[in-house]
N, C-alpha and C positions, 0 to 999 in steps of 0.2 A: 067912765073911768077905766082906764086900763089895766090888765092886771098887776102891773108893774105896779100903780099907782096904791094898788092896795098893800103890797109887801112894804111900800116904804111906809104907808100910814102905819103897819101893824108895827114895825122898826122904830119908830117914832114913839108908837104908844106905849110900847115894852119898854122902851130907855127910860119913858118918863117915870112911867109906873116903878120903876127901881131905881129913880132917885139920880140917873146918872143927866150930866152935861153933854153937850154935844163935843165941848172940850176933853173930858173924860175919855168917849168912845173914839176920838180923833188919835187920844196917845195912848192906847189901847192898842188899833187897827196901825199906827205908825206913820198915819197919815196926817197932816194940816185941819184946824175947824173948819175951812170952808169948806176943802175937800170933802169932809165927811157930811157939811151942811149939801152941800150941792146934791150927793149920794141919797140921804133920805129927804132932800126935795123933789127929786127929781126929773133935777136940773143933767147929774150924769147917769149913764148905764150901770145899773146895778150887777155885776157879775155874778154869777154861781160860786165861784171862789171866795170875793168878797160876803155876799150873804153868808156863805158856811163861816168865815171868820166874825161877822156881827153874830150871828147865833151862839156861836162861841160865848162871845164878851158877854152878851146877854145870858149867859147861861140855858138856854135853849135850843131845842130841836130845830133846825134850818124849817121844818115845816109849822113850825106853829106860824113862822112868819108870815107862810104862804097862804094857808089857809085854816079856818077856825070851825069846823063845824056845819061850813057850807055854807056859813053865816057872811052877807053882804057887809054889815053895816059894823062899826065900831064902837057903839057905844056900849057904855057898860063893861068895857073890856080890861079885864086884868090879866096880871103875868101868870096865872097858876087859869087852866081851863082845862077841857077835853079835847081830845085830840078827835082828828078825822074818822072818818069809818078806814077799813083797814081798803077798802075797796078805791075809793078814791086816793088814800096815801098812794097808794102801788100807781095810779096813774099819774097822779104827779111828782112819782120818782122819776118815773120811765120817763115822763116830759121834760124832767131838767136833765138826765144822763143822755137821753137825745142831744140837746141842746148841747150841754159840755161837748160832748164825743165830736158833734159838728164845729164847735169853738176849735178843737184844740187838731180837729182835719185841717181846719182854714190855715193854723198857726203852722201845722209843719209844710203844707205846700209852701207857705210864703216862704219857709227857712230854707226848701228844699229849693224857691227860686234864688235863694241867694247865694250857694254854694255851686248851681249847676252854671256854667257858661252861657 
């Protein structure tokens, strides 16, 4: 399973757990149900951006969705838990601010190739 794979189970299971629709978190985030169905299937790429706004909806820290404890597996899992050690937070901060920082290199090269001759 991928890591990705688990952020959308944990997004899934946090919606549930609080009662909400897939339609709820669609006009929430502003986007379409399938849209949002696609996102926690995933069926689309789930952005750092996006996450931080489902964490939002959800009322939760972007990391609870990522990871729980160091814990694989989901069950048993409710919306109130422990958070990480502080040791692994810091590494999968640094992992997703990498990640953004390279998203958003890619996006201005490409603007920078549309304005250069």
């Amino acid at each position: 399973m991928r890591k990705a794979d688990k952020a959308e189970l944990r997004i899934r299971s946090f919606r549930e757990a609080k009662g909400y629709t897939q339609e709820y978190m669609a006009e929430m985030l502003d986007i379409c149900q399938s849209t949002y169905a696609n996102l926690e299937s995933g069926k689309s790429s789930l952005s750092i951006e996006r996450l931080l706004e489902i964490a939002a909806v959800l009322e939760l820290d972007f990391h609870q969705l990522l990871v729980l404890n160091g814990k694989e597996s989901l069950d048993g899992i409710s919306p109130v838990h422990d958070m990480p050690s502080s040791d692994h937070l810091h590494e999968e901060t640094k992992k997703l601010y990498e990640q953004l920082v390279e998203e958003l290199r890619s996006e201005v090269a490409f603007l920078r190739g549309l304005i250069r001759p």
